[in-house]
DRENTI-846023 format. One record per atom (N, C-alpha, C): residue number from 0; residue in three letters; chain; atom name; x, y, z. Coordinates in steps of 0.2 Angstrom, whole numbers, plus 5000, padded with zeros to 4 digits. Atoms other than C-alpha are relative to their C-alpha. Example, Ala and Ser with C-alpha at 12.3 -4.5 7.8 and 13.67 -1.06 7.14 Angstrom:
<nodes>
NODE    nr   rest   kette   atom     xx     yy     zz
NODE     0    Ala       A      N   5004   4994   5000
NODE     0    Ala       A     CA   5062   4978   5039
NODE     0    Ala       A      C   5004   5006   5000
NODE     1    Ser       A      N   4996   4994   4999
NODE     1    Ser       A     CA   5068   4995   5036
NODE     1    Ser       A      C   4996   5005   5003
</nodes>
This chain:
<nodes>
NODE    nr   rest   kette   atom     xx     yy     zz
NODE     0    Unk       A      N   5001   4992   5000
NODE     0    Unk       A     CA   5524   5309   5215
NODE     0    Unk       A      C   5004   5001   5007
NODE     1    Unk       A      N   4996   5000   4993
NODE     1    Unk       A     CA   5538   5314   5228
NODE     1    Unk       A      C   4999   5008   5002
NODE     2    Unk       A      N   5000   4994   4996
NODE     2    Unk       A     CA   5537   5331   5240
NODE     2    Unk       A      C   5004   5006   4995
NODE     3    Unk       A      N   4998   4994   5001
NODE     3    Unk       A     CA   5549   5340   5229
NODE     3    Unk       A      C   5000   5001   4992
NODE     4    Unk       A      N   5001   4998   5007
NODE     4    Unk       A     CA   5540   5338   5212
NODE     4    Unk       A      C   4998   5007   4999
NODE     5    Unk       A      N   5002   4992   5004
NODE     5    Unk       A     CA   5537   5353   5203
NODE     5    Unk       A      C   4991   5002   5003
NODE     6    Unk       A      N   5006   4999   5000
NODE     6    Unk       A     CA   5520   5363   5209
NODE     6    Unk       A      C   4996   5001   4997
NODE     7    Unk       A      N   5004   4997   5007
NODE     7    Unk       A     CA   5514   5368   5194
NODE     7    Unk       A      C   4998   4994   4996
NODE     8    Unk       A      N   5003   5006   5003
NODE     8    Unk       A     CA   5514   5351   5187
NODE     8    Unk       A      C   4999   4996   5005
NODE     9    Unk       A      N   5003   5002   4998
NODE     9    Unk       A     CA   5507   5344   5201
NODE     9    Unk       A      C   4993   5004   4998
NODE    10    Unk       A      N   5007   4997   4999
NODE    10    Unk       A     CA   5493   5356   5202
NODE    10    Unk       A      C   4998   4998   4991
NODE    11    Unk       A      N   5003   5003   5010
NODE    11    Unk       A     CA   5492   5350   5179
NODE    11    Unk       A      C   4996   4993   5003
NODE    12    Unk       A      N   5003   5004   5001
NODE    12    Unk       A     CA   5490   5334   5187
NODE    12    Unk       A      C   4995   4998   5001
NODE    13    Unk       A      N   5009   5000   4995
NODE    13    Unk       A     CA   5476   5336   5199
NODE    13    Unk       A      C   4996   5002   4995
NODE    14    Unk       A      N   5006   4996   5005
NODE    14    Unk       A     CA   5467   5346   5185
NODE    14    Unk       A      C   4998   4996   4995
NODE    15    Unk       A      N   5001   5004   5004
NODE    15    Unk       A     CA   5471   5332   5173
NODE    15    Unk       A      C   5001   4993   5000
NODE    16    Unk       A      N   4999   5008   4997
NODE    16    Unk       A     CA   5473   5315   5182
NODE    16    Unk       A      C   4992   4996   4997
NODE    17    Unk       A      N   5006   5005   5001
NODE    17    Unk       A     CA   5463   5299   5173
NODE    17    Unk       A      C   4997   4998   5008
NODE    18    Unk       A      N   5005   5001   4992
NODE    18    Unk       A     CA   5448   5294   5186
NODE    18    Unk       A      C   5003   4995   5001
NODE    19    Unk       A      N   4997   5007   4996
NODE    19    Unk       A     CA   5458   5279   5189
NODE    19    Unk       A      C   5003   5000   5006
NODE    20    Unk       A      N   4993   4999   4992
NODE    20    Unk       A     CA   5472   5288   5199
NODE    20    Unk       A      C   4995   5005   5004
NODE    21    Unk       A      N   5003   4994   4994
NODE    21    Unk       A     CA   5458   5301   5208
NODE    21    Unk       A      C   5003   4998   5004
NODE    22    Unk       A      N   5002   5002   4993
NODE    22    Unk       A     CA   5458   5290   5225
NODE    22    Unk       A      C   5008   5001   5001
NODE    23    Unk       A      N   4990   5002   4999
NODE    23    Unk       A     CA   5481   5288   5223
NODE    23    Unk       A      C   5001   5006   5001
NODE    24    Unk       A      N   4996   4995   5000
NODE    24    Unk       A     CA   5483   5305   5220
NODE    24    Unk       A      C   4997   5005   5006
NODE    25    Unk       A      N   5004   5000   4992
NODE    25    Unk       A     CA   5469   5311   5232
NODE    25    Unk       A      C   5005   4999   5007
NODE    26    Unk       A      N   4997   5006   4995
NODE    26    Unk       A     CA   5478   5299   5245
NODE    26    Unk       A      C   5007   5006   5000
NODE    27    Unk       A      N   4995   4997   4999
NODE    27    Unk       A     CA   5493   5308   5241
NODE    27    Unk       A      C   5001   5011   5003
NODE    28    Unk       A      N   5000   4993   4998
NODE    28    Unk       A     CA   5487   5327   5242
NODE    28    Unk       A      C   4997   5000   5008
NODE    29    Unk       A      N   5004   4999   4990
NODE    29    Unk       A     CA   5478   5322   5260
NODE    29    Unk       A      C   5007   5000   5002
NODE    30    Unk       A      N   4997   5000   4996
NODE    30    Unk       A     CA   5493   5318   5265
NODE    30    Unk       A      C   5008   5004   5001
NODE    31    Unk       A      N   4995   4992   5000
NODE    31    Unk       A     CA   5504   5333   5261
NODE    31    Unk       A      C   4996   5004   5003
NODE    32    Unk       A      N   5004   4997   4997
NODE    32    Unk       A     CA   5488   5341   5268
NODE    32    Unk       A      C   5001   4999   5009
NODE    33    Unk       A      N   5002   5000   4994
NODE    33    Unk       A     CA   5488   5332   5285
NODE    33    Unk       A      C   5010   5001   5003
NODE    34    Unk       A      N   4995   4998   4997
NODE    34    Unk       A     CA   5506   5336   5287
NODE    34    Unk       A      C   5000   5008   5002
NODE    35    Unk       A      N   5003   4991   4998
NODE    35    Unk       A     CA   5503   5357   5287
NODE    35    Unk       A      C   4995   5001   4997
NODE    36    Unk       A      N   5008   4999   5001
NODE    36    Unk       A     CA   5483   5358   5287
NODE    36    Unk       A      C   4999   5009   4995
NODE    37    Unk       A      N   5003   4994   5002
NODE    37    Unk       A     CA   5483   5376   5281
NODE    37    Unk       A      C   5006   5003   4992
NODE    38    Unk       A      N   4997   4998   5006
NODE    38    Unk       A     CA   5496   5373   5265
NODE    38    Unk       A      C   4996   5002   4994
NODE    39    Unk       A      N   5004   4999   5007
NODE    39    Unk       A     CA   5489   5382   5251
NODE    39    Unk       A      C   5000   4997   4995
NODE    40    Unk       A      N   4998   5004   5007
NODE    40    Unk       A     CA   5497   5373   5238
NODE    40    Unk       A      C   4996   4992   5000
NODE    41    Unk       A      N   5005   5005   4999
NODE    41    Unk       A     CA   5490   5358   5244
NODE    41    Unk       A      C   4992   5000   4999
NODE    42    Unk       A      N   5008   4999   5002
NODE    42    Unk       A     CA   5473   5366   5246
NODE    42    Unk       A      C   5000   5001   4993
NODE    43    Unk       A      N   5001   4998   5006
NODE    43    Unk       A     CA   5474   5372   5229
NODE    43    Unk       A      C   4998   4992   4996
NODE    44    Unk       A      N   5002   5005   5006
NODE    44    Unk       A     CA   5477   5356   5222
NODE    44    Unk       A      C   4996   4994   5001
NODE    45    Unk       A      N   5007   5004   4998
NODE    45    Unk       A     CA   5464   5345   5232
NODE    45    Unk       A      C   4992   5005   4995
NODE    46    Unk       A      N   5007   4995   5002
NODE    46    Unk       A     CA   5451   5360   5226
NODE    46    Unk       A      C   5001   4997   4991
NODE    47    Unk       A      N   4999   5002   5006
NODE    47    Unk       A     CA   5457   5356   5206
NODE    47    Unk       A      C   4998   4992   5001
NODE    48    Unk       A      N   5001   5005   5000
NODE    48    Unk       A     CA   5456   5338   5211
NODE    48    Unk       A      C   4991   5000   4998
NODE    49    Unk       A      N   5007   4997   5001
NODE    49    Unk       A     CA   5438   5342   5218
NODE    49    Unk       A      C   4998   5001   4992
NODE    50    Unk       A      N   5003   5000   5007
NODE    50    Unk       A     CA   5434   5350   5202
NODE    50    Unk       A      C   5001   4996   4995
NODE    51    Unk       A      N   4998   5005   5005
NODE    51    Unk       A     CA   5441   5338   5190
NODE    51    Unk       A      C   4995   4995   5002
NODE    52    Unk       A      N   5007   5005   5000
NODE    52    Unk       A     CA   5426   5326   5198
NODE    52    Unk       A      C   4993   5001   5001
NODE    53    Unk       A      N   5005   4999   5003
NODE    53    Unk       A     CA   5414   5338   5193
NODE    53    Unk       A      C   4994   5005   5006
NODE    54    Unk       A      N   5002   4994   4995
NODE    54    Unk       A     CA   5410   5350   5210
NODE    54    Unk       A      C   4997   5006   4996
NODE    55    Unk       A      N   5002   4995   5005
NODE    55    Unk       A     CA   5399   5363   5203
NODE    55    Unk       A      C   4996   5006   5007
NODE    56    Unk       A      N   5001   4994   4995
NODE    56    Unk       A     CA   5400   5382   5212
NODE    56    Unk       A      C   4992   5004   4998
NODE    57    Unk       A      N   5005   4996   5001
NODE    57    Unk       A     CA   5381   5387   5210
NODE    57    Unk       A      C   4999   5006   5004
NODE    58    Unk       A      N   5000   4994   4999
NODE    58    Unk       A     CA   5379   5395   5223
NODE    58    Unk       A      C   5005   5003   5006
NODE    59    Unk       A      N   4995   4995   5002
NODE    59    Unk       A     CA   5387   5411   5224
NODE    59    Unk       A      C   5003   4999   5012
NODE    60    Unk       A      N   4999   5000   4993
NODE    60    Unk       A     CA   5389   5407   5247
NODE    60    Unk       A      C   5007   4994   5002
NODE    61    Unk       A      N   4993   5006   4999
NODE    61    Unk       A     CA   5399   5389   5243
NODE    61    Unk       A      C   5004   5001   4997
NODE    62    Unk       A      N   4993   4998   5004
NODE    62    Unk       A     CA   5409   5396   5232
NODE    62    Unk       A      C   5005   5005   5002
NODE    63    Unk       A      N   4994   4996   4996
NODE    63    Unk       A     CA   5417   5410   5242
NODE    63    Unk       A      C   5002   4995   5005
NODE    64    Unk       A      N   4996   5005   4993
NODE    64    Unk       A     CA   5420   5396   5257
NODE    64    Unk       A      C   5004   4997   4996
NODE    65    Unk       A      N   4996   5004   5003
NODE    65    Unk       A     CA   5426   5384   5243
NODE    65    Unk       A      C   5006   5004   4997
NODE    66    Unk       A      N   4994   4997   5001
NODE    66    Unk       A     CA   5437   5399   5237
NODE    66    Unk       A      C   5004   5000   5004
NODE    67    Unk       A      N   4995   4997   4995
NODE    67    Unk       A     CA   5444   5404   5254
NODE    67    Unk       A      C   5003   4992   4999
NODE    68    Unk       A      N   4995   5005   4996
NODE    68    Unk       A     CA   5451   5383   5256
NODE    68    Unk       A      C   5003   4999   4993
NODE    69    Unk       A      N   4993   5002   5007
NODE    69    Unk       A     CA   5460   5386   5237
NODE    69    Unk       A      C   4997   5001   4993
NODE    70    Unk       A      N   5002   4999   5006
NODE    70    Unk       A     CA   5449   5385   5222
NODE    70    Unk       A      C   4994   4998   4998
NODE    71    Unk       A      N   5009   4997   5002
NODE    71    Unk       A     CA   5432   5389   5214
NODE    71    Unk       A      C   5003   4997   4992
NODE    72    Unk       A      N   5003   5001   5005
NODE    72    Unk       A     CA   5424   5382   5198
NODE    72    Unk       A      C   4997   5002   4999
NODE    73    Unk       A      N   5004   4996   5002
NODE    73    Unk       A     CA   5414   5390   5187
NODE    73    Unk       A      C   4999   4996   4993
NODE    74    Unk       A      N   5003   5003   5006
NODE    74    Unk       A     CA   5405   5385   5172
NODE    74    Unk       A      C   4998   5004   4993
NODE    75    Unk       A      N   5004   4996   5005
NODE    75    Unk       A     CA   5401   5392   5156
NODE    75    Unk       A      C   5003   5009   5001
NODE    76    Unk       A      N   4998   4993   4999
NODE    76    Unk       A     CA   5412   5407   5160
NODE    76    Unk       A      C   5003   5004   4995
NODE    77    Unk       A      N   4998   4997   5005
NODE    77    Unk       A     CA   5416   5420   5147
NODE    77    Unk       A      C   5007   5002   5002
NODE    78    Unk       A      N   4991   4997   5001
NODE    78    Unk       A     CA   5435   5427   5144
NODE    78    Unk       A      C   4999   5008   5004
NODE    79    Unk       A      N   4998   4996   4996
NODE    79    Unk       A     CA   5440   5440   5155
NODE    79    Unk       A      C   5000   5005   4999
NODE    80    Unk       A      N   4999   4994   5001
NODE    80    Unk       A     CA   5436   5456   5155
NODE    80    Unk       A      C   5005   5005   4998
NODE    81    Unk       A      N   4996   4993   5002
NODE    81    Unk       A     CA   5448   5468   5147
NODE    81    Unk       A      C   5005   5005   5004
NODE    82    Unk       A      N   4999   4995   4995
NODE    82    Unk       A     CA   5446   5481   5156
NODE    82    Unk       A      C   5000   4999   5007
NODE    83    Unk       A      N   5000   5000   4992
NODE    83    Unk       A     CA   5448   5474   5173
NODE    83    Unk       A      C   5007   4996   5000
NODE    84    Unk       A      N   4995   5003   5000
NODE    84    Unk       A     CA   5464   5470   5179
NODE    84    Unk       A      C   5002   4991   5002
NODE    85    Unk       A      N   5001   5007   4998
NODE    85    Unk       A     CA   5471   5452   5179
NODE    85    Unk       A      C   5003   4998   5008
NODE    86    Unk       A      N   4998   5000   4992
NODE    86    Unk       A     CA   5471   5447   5197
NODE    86    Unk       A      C   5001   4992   5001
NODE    87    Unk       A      N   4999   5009   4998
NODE    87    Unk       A     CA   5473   5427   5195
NODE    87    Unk       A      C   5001   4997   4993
NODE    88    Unk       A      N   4999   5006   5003
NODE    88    Unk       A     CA   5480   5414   5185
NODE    88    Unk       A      C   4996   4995   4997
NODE    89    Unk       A      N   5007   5003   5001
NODE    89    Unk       A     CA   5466   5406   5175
NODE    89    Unk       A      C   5003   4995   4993
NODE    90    Unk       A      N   5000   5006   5005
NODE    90    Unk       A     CA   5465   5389   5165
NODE    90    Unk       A      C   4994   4999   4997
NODE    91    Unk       A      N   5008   5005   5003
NODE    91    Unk       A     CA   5450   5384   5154
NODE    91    Unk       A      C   5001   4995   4996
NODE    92    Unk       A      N   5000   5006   5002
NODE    92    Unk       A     CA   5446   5369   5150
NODE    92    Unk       A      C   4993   4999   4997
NODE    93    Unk       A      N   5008   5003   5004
NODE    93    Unk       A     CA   5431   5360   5141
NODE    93    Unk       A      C   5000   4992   5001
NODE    94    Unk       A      N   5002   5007   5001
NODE    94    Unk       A     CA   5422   5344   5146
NODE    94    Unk       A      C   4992   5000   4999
NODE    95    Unk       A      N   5005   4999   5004
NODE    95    Unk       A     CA   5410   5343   5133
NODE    95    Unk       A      C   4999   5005   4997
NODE    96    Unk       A      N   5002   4992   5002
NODE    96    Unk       A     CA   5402   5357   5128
NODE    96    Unk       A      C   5000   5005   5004
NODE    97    Unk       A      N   5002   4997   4996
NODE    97    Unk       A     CA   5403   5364   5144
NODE    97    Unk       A      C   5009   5004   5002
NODE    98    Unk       A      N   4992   5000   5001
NODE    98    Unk       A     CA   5419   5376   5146
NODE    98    Unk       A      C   5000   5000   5010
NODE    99    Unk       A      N   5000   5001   4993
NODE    99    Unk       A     CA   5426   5373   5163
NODE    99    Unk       A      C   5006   5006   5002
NODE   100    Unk       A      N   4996   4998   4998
NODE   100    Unk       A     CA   5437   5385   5173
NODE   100    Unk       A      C   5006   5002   5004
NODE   101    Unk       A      N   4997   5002   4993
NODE   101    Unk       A     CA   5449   5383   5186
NODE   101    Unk       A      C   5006   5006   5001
NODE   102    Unk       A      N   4994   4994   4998
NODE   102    Unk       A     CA   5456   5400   5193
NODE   102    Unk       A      C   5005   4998   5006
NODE   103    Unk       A      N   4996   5002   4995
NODE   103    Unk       A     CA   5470   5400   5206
NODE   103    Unk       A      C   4997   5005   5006
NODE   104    Unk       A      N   5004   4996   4997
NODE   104    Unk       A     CA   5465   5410   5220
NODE   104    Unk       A      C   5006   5007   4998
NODE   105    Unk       A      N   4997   4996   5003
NODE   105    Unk       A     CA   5468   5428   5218
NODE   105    Unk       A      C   5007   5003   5002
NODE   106    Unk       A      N   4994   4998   4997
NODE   106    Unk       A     CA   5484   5436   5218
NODE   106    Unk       A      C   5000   5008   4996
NODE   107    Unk       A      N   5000   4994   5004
NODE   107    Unk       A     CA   5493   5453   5212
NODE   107    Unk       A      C   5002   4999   4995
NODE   108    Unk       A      N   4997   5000   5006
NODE   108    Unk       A     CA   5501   5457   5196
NODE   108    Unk       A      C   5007   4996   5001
NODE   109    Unk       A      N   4994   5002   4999
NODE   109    Unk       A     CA   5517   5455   5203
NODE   109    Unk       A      C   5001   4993   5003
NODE   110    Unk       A      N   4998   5005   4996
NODE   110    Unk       A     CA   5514   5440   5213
NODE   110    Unk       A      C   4999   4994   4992
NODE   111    Unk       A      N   5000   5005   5007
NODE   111    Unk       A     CA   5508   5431   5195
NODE   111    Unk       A      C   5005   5001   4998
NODE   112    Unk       A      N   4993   5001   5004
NODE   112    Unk       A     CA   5524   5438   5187
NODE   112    Unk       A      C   5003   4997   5004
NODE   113    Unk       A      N   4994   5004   4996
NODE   113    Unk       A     CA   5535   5430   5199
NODE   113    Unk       A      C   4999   4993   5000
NODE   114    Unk       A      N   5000   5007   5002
NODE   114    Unk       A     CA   5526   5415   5198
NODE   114    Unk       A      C   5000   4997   4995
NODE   115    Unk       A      N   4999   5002   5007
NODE   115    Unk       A     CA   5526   5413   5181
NODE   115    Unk       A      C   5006   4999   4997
NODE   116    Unk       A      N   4994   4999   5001
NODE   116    Unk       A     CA   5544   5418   5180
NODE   116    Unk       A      C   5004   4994   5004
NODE   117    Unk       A      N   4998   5006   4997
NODE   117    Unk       A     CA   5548   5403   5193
NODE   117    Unk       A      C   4997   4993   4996
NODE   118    Unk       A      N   5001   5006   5004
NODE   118    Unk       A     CA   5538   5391   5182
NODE   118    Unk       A      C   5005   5000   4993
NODE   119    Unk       A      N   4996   5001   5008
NODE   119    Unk       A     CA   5547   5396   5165
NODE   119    Unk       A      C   5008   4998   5001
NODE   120    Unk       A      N   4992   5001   5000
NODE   120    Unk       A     CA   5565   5395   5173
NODE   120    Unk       A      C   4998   4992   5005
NODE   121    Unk       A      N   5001   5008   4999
NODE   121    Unk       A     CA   5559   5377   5180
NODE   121    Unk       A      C   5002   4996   4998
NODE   122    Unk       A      N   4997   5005   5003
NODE   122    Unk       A     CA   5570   5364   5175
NODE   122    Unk       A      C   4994   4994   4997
NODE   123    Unk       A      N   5009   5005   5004
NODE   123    Unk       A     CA   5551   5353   5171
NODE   123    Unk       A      C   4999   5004   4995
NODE   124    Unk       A      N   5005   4997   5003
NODE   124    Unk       A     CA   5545   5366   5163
NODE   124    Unk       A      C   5000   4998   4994
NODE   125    Unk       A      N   5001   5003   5007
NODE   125    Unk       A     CA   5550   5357   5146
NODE   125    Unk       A      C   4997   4994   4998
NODE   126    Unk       A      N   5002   5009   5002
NODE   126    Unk       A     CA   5543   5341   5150
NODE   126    Unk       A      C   4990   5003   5003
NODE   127    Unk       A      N   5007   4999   5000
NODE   127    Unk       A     CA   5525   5350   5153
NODE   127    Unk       A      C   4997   4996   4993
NODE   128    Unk       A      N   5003   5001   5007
NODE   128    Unk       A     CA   5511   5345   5140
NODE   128    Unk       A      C   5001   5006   4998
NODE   129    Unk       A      N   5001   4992   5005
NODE   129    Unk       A     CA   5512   5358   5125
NODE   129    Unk       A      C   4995   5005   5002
NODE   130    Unk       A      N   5004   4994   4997
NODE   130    Unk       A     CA   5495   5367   5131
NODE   130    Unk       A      C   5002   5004   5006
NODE   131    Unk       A      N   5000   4995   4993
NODE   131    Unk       A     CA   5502   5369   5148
NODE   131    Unk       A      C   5006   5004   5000
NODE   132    Unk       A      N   4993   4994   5003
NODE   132    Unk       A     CA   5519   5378   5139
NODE   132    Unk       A      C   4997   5004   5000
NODE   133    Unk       A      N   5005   4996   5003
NODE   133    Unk       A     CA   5507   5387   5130
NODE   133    Unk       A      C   4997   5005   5004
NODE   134    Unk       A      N   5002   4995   4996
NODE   134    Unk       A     CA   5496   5395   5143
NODE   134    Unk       A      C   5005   5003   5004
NODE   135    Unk       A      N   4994   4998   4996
NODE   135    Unk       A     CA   5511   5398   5154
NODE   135    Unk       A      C   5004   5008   4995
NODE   136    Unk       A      N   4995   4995   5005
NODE   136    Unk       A     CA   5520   5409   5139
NODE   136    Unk       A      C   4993   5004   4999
NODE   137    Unk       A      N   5003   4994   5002
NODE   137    Unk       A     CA   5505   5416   5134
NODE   137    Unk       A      C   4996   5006   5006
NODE   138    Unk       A      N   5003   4995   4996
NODE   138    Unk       A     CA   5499   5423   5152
NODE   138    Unk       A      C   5006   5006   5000
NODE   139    Unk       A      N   4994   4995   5000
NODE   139    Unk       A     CA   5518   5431   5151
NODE   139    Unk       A      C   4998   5005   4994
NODE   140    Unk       A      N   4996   4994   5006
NODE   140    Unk       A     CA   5516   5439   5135
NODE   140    Unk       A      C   4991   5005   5004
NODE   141    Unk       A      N   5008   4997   4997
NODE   141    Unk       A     CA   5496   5445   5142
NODE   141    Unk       A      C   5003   5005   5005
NODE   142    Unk       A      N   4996   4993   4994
NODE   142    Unk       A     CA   5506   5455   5158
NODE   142    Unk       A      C   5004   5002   4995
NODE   143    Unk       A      N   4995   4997   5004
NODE   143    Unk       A     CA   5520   5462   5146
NODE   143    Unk       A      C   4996   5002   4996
NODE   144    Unk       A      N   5002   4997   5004
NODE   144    Unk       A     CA   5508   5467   5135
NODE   144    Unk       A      C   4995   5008   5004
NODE   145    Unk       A      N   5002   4997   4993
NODE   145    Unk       A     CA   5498   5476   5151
NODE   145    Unk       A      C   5002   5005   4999
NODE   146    Unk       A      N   4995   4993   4998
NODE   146    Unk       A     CA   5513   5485   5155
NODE   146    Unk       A      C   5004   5002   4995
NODE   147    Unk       A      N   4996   4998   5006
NODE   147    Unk       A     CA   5518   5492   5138
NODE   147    Unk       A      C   5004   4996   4997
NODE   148    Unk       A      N   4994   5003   5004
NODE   148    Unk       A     CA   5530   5479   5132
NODE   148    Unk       A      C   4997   4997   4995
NODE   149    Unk       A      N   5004   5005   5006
NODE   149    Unk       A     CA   5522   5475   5116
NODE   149    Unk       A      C   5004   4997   4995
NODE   150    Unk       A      N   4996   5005   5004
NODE   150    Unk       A     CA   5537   5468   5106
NODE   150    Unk       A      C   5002   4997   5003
NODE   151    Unk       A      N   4999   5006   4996
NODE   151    Unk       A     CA   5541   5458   5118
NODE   151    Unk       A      C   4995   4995   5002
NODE   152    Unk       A      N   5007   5006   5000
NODE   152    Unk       A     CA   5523   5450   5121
NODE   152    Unk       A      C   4998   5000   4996
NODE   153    Unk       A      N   5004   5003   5008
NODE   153    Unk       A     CA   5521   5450   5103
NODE   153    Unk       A      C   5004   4993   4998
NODE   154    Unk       A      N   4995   5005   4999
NODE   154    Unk       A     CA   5537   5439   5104
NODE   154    Unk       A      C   4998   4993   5002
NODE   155    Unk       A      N   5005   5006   4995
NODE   155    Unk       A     CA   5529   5427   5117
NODE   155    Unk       A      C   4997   4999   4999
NODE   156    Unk       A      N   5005   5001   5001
NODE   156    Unk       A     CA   5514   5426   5111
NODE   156    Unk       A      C   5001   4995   4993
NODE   157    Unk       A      N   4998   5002   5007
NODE   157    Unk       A     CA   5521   5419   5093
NODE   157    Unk       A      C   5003   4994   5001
NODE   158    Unk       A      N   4996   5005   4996
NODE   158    Unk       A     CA   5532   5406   5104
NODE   158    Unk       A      C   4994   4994   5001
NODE   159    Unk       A      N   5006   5005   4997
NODE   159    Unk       A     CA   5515   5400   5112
NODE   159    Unk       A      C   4995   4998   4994
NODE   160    Unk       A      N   5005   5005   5003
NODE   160    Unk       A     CA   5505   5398   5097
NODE   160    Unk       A      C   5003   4996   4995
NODE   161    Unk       A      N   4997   5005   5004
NODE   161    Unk       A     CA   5519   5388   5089
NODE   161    Unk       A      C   4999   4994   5004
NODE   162    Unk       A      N   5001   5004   4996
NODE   162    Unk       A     CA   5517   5379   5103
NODE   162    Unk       A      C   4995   4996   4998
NODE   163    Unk       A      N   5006   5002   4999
NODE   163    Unk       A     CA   5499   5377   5104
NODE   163    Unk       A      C   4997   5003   4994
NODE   164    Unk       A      N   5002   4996   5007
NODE   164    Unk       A     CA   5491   5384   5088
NODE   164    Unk       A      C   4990   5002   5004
NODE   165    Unk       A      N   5008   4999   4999
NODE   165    Unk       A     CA   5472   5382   5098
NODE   165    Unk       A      C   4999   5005   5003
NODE   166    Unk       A      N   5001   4998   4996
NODE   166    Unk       A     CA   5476   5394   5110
NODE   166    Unk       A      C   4995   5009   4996
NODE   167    Unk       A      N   5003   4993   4999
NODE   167    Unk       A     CA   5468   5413   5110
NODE   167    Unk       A      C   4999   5004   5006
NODE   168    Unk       A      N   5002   4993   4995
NODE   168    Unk       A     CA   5463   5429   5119
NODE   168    Unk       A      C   5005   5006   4999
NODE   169    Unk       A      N   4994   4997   4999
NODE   169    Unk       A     CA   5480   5438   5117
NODE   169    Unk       A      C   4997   5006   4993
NODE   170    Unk       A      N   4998   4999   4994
NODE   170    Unk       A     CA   5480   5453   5120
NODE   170    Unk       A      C   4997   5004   5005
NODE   171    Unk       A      N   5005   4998   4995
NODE   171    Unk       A     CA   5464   5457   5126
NODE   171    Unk       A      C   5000   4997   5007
NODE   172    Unk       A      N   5001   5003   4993
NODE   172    Unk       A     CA   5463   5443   5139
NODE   172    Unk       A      C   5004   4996   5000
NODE   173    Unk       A      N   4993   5005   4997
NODE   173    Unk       A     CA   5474   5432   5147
NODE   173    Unk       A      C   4998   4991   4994
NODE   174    Unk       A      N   4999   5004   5004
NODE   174    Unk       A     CA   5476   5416   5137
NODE   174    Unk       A      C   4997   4995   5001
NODE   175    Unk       A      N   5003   5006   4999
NODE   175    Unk       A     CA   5464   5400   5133
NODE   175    Unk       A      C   5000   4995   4996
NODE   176    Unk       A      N   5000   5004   5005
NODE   176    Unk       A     CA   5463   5385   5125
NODE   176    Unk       A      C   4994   4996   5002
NODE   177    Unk       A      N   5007   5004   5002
NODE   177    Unk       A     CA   5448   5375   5120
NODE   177    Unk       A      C   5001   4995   4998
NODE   178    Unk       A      N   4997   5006   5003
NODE   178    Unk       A     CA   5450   5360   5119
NODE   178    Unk       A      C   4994   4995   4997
</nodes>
């Protein structure tokens, strides 16, 4: 894993790395951390790592600090309110029965479309797993549907579940897969 691998599939990896590489990849994001202490990207993806080995945000005090250094877990969280705008980038996963979450910390509308729009023109973005295409096309079609464009995120949306056929929420909520 070199410096100028893709972010977004790093941060897939941290969220889905076998427990074998935890400590290798760990080893790897300490040390892009101890190079600039206060990189987000980096914090983001130690905080997913964290979760991936099962950090549980009970209470509501370690979870605002654990947010401020990148990324919050949450458990057993319902889909996305509707009616409230979407202000972060959110992943669900399931280990076991139990659905797992992992938002990114918050951002604006515009700051998610720009970043969305920088992962789909990403020369990786085809070597992703098919889920993480999936969620990607279908948070796009989620905003374009937001902001009126509904044949064009009805477009997107039919792209993502040829991709991924498990996914849902569109086009009340930002998009999940259950896996």
């Amino acid at each position: 894993m070199e410096p100028e691998l893709d972010s977004f599939a790093l941060y897939c990896l941290a969220a889905e790395i076998r427990p074998a590489e935890t400590l290798r990849v760990l080893g790897l994001i300490e040390r892009r951390l101890a190079g600039n202490p206060a990189d987000p990207e980096a914090r983001l993806y130690k905080g997913a790592l964290l979760a991936r080995l099962g950090l549980e945000m009970g209470d509501p005090g370690q979870a605002r600090r654990f947010l401020g250094a990148g990324i919050g877990i949450m458990r057993a969280m319902p889909p996305a309110d509707p009616s409230r705008p979407v202000a972060h980038l959110r992943m669900l996963y399931a280990r076991g029965t139990t659905q797992v979450l992992l938002p990114v910390p918050p951002m604006t509308l515009p700051e998610v479309d720009q970043g969305i729009a920088r992962i789909l023109d990403h020369p990786g973005f085809g070597r992703l797993h098919g889920p993480r295409r999936a969620v990607v096309l279908g948070m796009r079609a989620h905003l374009l549907k937001q902001q009126g464009q509904d044949r064009t995120a009805a477009r997107i949306w039919r792209a993502a579940t040829r991709i991924e056929n498990r996914i849902s929420g569109f086009p009340d909520a930002p998009p999940q897969i259950i896996l």
